[in-house]
N, C-alpha and C positions, 0 to 999 in steps of 0.2 A: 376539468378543473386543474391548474397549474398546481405543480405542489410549491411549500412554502421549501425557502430553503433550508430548515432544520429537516423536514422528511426528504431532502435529497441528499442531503448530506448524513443520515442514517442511510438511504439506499446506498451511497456510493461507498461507506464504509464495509456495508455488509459484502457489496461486493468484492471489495479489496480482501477481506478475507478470506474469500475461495481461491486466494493465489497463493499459491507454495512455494517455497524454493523446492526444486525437485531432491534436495540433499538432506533437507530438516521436514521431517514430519509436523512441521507448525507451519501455520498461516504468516505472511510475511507480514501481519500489523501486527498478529503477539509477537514476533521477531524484534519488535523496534524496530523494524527497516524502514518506515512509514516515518517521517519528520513531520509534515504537513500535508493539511488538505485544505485550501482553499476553494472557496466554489463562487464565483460572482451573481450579479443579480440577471443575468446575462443565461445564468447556469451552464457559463465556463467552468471546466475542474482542472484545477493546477496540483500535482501533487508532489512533495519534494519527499525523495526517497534515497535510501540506500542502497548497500548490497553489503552480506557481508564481511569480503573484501573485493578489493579494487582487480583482483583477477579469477573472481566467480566466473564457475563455466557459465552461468546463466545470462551472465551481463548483456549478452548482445540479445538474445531472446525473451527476458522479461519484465523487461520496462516496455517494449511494444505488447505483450503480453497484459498488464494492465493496465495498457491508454485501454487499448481493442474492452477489457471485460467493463471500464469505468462507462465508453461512451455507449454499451448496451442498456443501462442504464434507461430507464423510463425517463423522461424529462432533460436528461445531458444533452448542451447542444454541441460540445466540443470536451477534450480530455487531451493534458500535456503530460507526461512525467517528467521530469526532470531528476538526474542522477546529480547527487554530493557524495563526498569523503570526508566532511567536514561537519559534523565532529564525525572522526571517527568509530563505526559501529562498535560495541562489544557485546560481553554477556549480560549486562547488568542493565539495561536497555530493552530486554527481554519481558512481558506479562512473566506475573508468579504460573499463569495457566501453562504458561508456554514453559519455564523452567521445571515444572512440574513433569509436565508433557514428556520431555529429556532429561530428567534423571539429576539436577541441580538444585533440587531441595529434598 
């Protein structure tokens, strides 16, 4: 049975959140680093993300990082990421779980 695209689009979130920046002990969707996730009917996944800043070690390593964990995914038949600086990431873009996590509240 094909899943509907609200349970891939939970699958593909959960999975976004086993991805870490190796610097911050938080998942990089409580980061805010996560803009969007698109998913078609197609069950392409486009996801527009951050870093950040624009000269994270990780930059070159983990946007291929999580196309690879998105298209493990049950049901995925393709996975893009796509990197912005627009808006600018900060702290306040962060889950309260995640500021909690690190010491900001």
């Amino acid at each position: 049975m094909e899943k509907t695209l609200e349970h891939l689009e939970k699958d593909v979130l959960d999975m976004i959140r086993t991805c870490y920046d190796p610097e911050i002990p938080v998942n990089i969707y409580e980061l805010g680093l996560i803009y969007e996730v698109n998913i078609n009917e197609e069950h392409d996944v486009h996801v527009l993300m951050t870093l950040t800043s624009p000269s994270c070690p990780v930059a070159e390593t983990l946007p291929p990082d999580v196309e690879e964990k998105i298209r493990s995914v049950e049901g995925v038949k393709s996975a893009k990421v796509e990197i912005t600086f627009e808006p600018t990431w900060d702290q306040s873009m962060m889950s309260e779980e995640a500021k909690l996590e690190l010491g900001f509240l």
